[in-house]
C-alpha positions as CSV (number, residue, x, y, z in Angstrom):
1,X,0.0,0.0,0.0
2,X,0.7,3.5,0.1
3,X,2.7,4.1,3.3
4,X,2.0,8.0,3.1
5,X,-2.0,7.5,3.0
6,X,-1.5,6.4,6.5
7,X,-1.0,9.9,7.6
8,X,-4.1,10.7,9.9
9,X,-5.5,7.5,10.2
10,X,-6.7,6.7,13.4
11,X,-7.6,3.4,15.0
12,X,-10.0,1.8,17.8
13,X,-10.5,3.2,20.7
14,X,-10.3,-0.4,21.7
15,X,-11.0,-2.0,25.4
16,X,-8.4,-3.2,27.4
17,X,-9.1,-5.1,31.7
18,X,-6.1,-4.5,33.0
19,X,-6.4,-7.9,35.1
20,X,-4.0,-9.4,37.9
21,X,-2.9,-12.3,36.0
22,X,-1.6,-10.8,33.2
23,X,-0.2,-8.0,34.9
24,X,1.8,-10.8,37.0
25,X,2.4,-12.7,33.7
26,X,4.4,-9.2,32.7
27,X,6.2,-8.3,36.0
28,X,7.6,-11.9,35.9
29,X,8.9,-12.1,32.5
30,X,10.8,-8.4,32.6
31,X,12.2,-9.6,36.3
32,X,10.2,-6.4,38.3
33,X,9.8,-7.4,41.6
34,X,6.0,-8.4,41.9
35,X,5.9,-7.3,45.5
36,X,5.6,-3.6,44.1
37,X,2.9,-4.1,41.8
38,X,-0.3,-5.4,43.5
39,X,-2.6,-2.7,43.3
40,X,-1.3,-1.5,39.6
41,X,1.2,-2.2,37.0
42,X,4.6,-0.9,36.4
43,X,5.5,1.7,33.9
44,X,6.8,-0.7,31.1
45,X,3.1,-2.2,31.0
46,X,2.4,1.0,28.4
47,X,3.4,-1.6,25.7
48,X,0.9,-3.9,26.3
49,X,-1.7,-0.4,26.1
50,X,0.2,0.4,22.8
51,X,-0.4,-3.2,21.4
52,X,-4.4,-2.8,21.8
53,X,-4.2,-1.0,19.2
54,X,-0.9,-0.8,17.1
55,X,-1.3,-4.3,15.4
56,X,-4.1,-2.6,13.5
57,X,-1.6,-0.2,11.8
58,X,0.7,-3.4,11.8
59,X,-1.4,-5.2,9.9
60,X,-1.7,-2.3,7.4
61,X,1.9,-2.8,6.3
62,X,2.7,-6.2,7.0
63,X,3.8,-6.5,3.4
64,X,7.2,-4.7,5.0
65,X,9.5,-5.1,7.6
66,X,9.0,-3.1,10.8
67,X,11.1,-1.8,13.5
68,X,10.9,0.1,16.6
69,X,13.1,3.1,16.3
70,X,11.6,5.1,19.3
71,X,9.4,5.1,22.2
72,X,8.1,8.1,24.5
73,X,5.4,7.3,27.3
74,X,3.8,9.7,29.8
75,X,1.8,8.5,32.5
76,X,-0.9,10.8,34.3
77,X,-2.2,8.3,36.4
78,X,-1.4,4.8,37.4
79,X,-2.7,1.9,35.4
80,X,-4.8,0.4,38.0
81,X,-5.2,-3.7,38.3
82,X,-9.2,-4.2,38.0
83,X,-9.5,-1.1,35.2
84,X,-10.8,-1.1,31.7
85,X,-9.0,1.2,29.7
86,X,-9.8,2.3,26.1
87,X,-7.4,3.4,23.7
88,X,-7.4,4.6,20.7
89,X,-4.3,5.7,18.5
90,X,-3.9,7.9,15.3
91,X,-0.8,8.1,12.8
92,X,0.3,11.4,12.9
93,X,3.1,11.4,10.7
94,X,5.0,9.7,7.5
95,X,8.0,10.6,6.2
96,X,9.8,8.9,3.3
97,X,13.7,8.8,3.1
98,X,15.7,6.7,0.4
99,X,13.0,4.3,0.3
100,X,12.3,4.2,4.0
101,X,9.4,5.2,5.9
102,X,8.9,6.4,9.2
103,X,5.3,6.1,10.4
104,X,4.4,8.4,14.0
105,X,1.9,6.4,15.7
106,X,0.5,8.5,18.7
107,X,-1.5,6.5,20.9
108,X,-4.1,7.5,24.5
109,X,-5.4,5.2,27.1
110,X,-8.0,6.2,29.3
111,X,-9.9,5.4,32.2
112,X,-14.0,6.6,32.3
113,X,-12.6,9.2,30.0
114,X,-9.7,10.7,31.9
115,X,-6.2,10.2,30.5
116,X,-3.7,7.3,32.3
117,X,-1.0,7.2,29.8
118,X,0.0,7.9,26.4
119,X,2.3,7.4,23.8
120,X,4.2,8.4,20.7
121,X,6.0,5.5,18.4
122,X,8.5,5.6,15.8
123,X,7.7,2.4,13.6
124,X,10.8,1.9,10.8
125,X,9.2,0.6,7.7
126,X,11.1,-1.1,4.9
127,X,10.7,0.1,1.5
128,X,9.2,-2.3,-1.2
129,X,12.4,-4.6,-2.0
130,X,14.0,-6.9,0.6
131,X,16.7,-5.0,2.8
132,X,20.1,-6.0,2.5
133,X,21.2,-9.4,4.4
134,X,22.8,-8.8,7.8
135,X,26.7,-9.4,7.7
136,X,26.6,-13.1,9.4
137,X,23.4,-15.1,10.3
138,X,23.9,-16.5,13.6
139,X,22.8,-19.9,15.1
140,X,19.8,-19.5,17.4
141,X,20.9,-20.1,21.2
142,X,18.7,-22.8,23.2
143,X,15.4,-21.5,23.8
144,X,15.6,-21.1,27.3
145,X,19.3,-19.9,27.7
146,X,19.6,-15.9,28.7
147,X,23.7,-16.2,28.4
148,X,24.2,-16.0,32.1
149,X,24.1,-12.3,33.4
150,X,26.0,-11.3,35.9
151,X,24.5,-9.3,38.6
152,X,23.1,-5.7,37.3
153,X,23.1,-7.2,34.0
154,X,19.7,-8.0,31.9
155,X,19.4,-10.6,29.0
156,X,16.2,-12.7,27.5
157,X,16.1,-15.8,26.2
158,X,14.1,-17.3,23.3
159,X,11.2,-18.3,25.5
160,X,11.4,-15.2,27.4
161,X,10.4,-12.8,23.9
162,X,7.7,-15.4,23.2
163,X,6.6,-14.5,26.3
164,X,6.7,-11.2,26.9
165,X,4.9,-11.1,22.9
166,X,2.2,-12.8,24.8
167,X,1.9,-10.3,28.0
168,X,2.4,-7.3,25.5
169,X,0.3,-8.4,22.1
170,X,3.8,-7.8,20.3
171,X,3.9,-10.5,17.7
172,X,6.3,-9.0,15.1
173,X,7.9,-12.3,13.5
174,X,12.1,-10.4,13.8
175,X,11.1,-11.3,17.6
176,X,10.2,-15.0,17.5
177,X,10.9,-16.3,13.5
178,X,14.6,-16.9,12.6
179,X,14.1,-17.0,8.8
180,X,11.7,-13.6,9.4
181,X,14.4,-11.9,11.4
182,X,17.5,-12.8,8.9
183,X,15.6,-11.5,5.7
184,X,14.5,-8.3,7.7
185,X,18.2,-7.8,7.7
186,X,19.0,-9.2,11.2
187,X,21.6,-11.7,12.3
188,X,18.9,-14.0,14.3
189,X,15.5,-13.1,16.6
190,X,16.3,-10.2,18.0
191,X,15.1,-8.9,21.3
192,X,11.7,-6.6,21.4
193,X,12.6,-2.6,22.4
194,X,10.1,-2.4,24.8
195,X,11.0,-5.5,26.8
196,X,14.6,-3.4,27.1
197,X,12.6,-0.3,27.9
198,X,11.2,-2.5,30.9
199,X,14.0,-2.6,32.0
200,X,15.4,0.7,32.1
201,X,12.3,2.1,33.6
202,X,12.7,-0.5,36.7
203,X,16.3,0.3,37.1
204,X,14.9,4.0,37.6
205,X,11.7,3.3,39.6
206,X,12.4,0.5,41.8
207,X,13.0,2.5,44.7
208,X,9.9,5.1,44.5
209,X,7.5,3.8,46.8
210,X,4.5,5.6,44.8
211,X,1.8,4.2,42.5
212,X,2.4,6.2,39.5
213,X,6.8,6.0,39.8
214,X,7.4,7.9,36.8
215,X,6.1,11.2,34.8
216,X,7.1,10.5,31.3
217,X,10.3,8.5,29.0
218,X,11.8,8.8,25.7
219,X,14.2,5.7,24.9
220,X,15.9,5.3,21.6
221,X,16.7,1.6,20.5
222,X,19.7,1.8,18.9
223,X,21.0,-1.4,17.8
224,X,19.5,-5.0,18.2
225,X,19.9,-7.0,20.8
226,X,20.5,-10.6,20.1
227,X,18.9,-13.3,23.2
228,X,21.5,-15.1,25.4
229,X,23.9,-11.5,25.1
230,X,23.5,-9.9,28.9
231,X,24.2,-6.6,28.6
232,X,24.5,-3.3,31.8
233,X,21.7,-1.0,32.3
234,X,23.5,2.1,33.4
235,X,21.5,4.9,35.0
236,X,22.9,8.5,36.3
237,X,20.5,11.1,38.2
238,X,19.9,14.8,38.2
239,X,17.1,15.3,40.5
240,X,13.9,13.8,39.3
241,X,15.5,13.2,35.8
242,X,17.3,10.1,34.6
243,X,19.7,9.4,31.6
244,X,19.7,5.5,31.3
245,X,21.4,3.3,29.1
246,X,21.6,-0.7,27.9
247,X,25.1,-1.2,26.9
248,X,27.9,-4.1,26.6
249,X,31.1,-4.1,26.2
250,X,31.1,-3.2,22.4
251,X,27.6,-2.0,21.8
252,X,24.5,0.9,23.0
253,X,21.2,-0.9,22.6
254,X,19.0,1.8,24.2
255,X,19.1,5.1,25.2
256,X,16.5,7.0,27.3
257,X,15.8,10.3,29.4
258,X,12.9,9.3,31.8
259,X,11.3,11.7,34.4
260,X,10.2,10.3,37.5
261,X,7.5,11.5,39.9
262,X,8.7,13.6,42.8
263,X,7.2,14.5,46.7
């Protein structure tokens, strides 16, 4: 199709019960501890809000391959176990550069029609042809081997991304399908962005003993992460703003600036 025509589109609003099981499904596979969320979910829960609605884009342009280049979230209110949110999302830009289109997908959740969180995407859309092959195609680790992390380090396995695509609703194939991940240009599956973002929001929010933690985020996935490769999540703090960062030795995954709530 088209990719500009999707400028202006806007999808659902769609219901979403924020229940306990799958909230605990979600704290357990991004490693949060669970005895901070059992009146309402952590921050990193936003995704499974944005996937409500963002497969219906998805589906729009699943003749191409997709990536996550971006992610901001604000959070007005927490998102409460028991609730029934709706949300709705709208493309709100498209731009087109050497082939390559980058779709804006802004995105609300609400509550009895007061705003909990919302959200602005950058979804990376491959042009027409197949992109170019990664440099080396690397054999898939054992499903359930995260690489051994040290302490202070984070990693997934397969099993883990096939599970986390079941707390969130993200199904992309680059995060569960070998063959679908090495013609989308990748070495192997590769890790989703918003499972790392998980992470760096509960390396910042872990120790604020308050139901909506933080204010807003922007994170910037910047290379993929393969499963089985533990990597650092380094945070440094200026008063109530954070500059975090997944990292190894030899590569940046993500960067973010996230805000967290104060008094």
């Amino acid at each position: 199709m088209d990719v500009s025509s999707l400028q202006g589109r806007s999808y659902g609003p769609n219901p979403k019960r924020i229940s306990a099981d799958i909230v605990a499904d979600f704290v357990e596979i991004t490693g949060d501890d669970p005895a901070l969320w059992r009146e309402s979910a952590p921050p990193g829960f936003a995704a499974a809000a944005l996937f409500v609605v963002a497969p219906e884009l998805l589906d729009q342009v699943s003749d191409r391959f997709v990536v996550h280049g971006e992610q901001s979230f604000s959070w007005q209110s927490p998102i409460k176990i028991g609730s029934l949110l709706e949300v709705g999302g709208t493309v709100s830009r498209v731009r087109e550069r050497g082939g390559t289109h980058f779709v804006v997908f802004d995105m609300e959740a609400t509550e009895g029609g007061e705003p909990v969180m919302r959200g602005s995407s950058v979804f990376i859309l491959s042009g027409e042809s197949i992109p170019a092959s990664a440099d080396y195609e690397r054999p898939e680790p054992q499903h359930a081997y995260r690489g051994d992390p040290r302490p202070g380090q984070v990693a997934a396995s397969r099993a883990d991304l096939i599970r986390y695509a079941a707390a969130t609703g993200d199904w992309n194939p680059i995060h569960w399908d070998h063959d679908a991940a090495v013609a989308a240009g990748f070495p192997g599956v590769v890790v989703h962005g918003l499972l790392q973002a998980s992470w760096a929001f509960a390396a910042v929010d872990g120790h604020i003993d308050r139901p909506r933690p933080l204010v807003s985020a922007k994170v910037r996935f910047r290379n993929p992460m393969l499963p089985a490769r533990p990597a650092e999540v380094r945070v440094t703090t200026e008063g109530d703003m954070a500059m975090v960062s997944i990292a190894d030795d030899d590569t940046d995954y993500l960067t973010g600036r996230i805000e967290r709530a104060h008094g």
